[in-house]
C-alpha positions as CSV (number, residue, x, y, z in Angstrom):
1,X,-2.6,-321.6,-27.0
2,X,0.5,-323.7,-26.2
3,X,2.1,-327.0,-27.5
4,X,2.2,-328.4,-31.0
5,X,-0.3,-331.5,-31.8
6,X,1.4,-335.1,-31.5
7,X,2.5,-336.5,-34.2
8,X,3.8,-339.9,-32.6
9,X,7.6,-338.9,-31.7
10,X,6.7,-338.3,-27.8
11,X,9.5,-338.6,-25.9
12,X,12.2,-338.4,-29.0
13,X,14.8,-336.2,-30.0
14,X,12.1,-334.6,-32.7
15,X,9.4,-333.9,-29.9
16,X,12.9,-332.8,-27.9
17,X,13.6,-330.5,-30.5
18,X,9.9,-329.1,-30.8
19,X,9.9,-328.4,-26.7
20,X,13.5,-326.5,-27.1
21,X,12.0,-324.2,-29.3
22,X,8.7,-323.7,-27.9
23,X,9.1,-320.2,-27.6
24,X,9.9,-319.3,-31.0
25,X,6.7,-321.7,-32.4
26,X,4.7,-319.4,-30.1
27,X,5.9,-316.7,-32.0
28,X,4.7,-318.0,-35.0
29,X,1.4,-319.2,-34.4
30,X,0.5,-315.9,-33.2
31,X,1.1,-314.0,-36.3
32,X,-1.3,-311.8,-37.4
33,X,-2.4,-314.0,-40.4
34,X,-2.8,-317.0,-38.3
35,X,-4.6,-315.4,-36.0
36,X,-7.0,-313.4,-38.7
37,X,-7.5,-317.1,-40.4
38,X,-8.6,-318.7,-37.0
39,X,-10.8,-316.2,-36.0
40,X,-12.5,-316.0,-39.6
41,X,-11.5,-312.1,-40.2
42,X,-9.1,-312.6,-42.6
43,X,-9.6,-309.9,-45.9
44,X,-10.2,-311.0,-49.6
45,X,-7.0,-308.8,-50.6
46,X,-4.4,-310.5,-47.2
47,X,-5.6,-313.9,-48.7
48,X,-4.9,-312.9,-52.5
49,X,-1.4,-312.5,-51.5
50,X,-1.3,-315.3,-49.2
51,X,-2.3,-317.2,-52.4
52,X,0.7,-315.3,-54.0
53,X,3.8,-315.9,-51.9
54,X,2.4,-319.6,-50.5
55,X,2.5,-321.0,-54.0
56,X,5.8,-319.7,-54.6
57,X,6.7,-321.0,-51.6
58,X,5.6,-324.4,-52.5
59,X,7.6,-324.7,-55.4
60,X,11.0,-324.1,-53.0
61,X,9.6,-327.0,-50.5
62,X,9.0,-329.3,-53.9
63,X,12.8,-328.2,-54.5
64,X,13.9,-329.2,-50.4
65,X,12.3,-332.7,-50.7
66,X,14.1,-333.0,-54.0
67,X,17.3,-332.6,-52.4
68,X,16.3,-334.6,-49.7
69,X,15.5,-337.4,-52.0
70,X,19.1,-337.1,-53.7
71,X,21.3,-336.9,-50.2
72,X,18.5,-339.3,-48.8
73,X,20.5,-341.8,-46.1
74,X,18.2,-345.4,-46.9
75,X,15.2,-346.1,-49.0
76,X,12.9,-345.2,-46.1
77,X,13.6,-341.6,-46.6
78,X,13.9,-341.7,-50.4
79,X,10.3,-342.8,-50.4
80,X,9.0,-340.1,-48.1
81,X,10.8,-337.2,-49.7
82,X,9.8,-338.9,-52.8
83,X,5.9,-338.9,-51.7
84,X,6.2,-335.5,-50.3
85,X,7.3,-334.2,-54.0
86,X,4.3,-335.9,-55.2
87,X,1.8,-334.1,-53.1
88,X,3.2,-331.1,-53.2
89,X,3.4,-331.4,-57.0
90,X,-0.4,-332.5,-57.9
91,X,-2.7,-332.1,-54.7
92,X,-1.3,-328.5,-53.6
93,X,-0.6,-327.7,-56.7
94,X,-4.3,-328.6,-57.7
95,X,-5.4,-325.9,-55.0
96,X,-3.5,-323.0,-55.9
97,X,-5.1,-323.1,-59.5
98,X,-8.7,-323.9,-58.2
99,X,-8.5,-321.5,-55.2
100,X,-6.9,-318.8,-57.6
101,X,-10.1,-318.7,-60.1
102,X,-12.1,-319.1,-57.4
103,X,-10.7,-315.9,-55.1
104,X,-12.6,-312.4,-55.7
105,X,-9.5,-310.6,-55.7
106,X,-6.2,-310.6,-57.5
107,X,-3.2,-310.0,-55.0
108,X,-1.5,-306.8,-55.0
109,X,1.7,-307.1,-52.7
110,X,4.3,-304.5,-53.3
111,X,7.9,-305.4,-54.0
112,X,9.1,-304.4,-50.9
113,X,6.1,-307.3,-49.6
114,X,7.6,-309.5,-52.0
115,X,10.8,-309.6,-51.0
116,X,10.2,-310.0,-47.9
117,X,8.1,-313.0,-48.0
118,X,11.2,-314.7,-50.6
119,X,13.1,-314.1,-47.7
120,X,11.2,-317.6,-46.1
121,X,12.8,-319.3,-49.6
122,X,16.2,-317.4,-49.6
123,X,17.1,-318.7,-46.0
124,X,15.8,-322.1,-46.6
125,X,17.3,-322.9,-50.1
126,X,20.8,-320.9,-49.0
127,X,21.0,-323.7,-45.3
128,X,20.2,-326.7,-47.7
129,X,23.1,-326.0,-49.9
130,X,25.7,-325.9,-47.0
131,X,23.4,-328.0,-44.3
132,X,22.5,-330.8,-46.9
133,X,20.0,-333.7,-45.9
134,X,20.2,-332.7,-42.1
135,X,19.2,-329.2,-42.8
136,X,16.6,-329.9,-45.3
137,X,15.1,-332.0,-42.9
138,X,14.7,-329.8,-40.0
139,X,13.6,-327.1,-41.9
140,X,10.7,-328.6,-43.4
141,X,10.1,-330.4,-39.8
142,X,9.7,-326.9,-38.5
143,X,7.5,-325.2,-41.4
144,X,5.3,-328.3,-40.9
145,X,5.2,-328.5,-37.9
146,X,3.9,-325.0,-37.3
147,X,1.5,-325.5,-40.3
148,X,0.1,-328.8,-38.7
149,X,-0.6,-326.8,-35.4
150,X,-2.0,-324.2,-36.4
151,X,-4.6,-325.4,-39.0
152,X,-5.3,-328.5,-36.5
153,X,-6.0,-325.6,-34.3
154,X,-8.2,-323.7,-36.2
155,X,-9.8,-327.0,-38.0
156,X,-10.8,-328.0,-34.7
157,X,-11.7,-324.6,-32.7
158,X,-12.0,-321.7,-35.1
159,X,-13.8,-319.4,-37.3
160,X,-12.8,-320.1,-40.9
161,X,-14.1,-318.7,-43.4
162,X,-15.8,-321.7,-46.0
163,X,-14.5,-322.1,-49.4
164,X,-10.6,-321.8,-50.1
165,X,-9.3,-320.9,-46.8
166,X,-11.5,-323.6,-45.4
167,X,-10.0,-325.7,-47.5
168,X,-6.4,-324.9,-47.5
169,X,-6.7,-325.3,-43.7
170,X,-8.3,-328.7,-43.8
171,X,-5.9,-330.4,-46.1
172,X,-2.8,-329.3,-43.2
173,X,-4.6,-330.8,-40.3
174,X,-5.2,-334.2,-42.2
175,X,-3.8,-337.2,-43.9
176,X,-1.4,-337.3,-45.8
177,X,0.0,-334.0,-44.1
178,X,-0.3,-335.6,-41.0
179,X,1.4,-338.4,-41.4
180,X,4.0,-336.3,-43.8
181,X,4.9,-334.6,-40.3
182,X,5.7,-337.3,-38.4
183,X,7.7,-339.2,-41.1
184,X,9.7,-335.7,-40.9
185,X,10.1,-336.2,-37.4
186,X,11.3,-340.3,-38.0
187,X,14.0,-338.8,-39.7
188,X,15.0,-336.0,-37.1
189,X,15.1,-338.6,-35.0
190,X,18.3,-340.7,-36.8
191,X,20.0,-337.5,-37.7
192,X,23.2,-337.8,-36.2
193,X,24.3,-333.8,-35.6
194,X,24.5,-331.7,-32.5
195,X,21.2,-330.7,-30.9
196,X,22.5,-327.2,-30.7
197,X,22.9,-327.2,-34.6
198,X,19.3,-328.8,-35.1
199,X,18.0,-325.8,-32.7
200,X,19.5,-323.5,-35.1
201,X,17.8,-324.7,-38.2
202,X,14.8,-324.8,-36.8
203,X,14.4,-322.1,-35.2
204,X,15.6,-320.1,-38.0
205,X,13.0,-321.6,-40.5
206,X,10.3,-320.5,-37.9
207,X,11.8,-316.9,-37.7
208,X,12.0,-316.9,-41.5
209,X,8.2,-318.0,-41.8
210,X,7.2,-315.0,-39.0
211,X,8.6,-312.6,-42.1
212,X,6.8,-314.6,-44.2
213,X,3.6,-313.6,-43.0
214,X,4.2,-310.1,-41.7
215,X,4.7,-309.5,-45.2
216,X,1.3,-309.5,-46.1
217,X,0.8,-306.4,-44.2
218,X,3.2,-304.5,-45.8
């Protein structure tokens, strides 16, 4: 499985940015909890502390589009960090205490798990305070952009398991996420820093998100 699904940017310094660091996406699709979700053999206990460390992680992406919104360059961006907040705030938020009381199993990661996985929000919240706007950007242009392929992927051609995970998958490989990811990459597109610098941030937020996952196996 190659290539990330198009949200619109072909051709621009976003989609430019995605080809660049192809190889470290690859990387990150093919984790072992990607690949267990797409084939349906995912465990009750992995999920239970997916559940864990994703909501956790969702409150630190609520926080990134918040400081997007505040160094926002025009009211274009304002308004889609703005939006972004909102789902992240309700609709996610919505799933994490449904899918919790639904789950069979209560998650029981280590601490050594744990802090792994915080790594993912350590790296991210750390670049936004000396990146700013630019950084915030492409790091949440890479996290969703890997989240967008692979659930897309394994909407379209996989096992999942109903319920939940079903779910959870669904809601990243439609609207609004969709269209979340390519107003992210609008706004790679007008940032005015050096490619190389752009490369960075991105490909450490995917490197970040590999640890992310591992964790779960701890």
């Amino acid at each position: 499985m190659s290539g990330a699904p198009s949200g619109g940017h072909g051709g621009s310094r976003s989609r430019e940015l995605v080809e660049s660091c192809s190889g470290v996406l690859e990387q990150a699709l093919n984790v072992r909890f990607i690949t267990e979700v797409h084939k349906g053999e995912v465990s009750d206990a992995t999920y239970a502390g997916y559940l864990l460390i994703e909501e956790a992680f969702v409150e630190t992406a609520a926080r990134l589009h918040g400081l997007a919104v505040w160094d926002a360059p025009d009211r274009d961006a304002l308004e889609r960090n703005s939006a972004a907040v909102h789902a992240l705030t309700t609709e996610q938020a919505d799933y994490f205490r449904a899918a919790r009381a639904a789950w069979p199993v209560r998650a029981e990661l280590g601490e050594a798990a744990l802090a792994r996985a915080n790594h993912l929000s350590t790296f991210a919240l750390e670049t936004a305070r000396t990146g700013g706007y630019a950084a915030v950007t492409t790091m949440l242009f890479a996290a969703e952009t890997l989240y967008l392929t692979w659930c897309t992927r394994a909407h379209e051609e996989g096992a999942v398991r109903p319920g939940p995970i079903a779910d959870w998958v669904a809601l990243h490989a439609r609207e609004p996420f969709r269209g979340g990811v390519a107003a992210l990459a609008e706004q790679v597109d007008r940032l005015d820093r050096p490619g190389s610098e752009l490369a960075l941030w991105f490909t450490g937020m995917l490197k970040a998100e590999i640890v992310f996952h591992d964790a779960l196996y701890e």
